[in-house]
N, C-alpha and C positions, 0 to 999 in steps of 0.2 A: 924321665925317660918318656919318650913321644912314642903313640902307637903306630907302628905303621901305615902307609898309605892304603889304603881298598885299590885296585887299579879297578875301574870302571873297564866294560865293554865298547866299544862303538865301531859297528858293522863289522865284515870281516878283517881281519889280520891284525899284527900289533896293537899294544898299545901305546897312543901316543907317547912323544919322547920330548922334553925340552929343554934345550942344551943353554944352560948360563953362559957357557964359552962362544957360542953360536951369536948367541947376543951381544956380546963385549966386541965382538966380529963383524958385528954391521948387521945381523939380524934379529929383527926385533921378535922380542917372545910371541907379541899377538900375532907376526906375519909368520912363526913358526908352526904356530895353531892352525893359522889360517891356512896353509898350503900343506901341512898337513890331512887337514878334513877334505879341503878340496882334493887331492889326491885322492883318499876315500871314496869323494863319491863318484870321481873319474873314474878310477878301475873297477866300480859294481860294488866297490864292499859295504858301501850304505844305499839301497836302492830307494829307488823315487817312494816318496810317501811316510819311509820310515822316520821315526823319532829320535833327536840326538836326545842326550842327555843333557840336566837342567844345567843354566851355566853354574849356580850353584855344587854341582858336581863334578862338574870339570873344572873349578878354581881348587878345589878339596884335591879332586884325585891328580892333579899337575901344578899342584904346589903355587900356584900363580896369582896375580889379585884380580880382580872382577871386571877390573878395566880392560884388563889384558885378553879377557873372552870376550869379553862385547865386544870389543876394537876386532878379533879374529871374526866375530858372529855376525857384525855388522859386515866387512867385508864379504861374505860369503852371501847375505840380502843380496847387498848392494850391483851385484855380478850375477842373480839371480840362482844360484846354489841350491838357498835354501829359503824357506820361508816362514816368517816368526810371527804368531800370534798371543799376542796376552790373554794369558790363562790356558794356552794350548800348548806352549812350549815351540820349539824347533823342528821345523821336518825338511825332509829334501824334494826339494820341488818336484815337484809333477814332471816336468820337462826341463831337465837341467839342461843348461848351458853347456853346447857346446863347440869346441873350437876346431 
């Protein structure tokens, strides 16, 4: 018997969700994460400066492999979202991007 998952916080509202079927459907798990979070910090619910959680945390609490957060975490660098330091973890940019 397996313990249940902890579901982690991350900013306000739900938590995230990640649909196997959604992926067998054309989208991929990291770009589930990925538009997910970016959603987040579009509508306020993770504000500039805040800390996501380690990706170690988020591979545990959404069942997923490690690849699959980086792929979602780099995406979110990469479009300026967020910004990643080694040994500091994840936060949401100062001036997020917007469209």
């Amino acid at each position: 018997m397996t313990a249940p998952r902890k579901r982690i916080v991350i900013g306000h509202g739900p938590p995230l969700r990640i649909s196997r079927a959604d992926a067998d459907a054309g989208t991929p798990l990291y770009r589930q994460v990925y538009l997910q979070l970016r959603e987040r910090i579009e509508s306020g619910g993770l504000l500039p400066g805040q800390r996501l959680p380690t990706s170690r945390a988020l591979v545990q609490d959404l069942g997923v492999s490690r690849n699959t957060i980086e792929g979602a975490l780099h995406l979110l660098v990469v479009e300026g979202w967020i910004v990643r330091r080694v040994g500091s973890g994840s936060v949401v940019a100062s001036h997020p991007v917007t469209e």
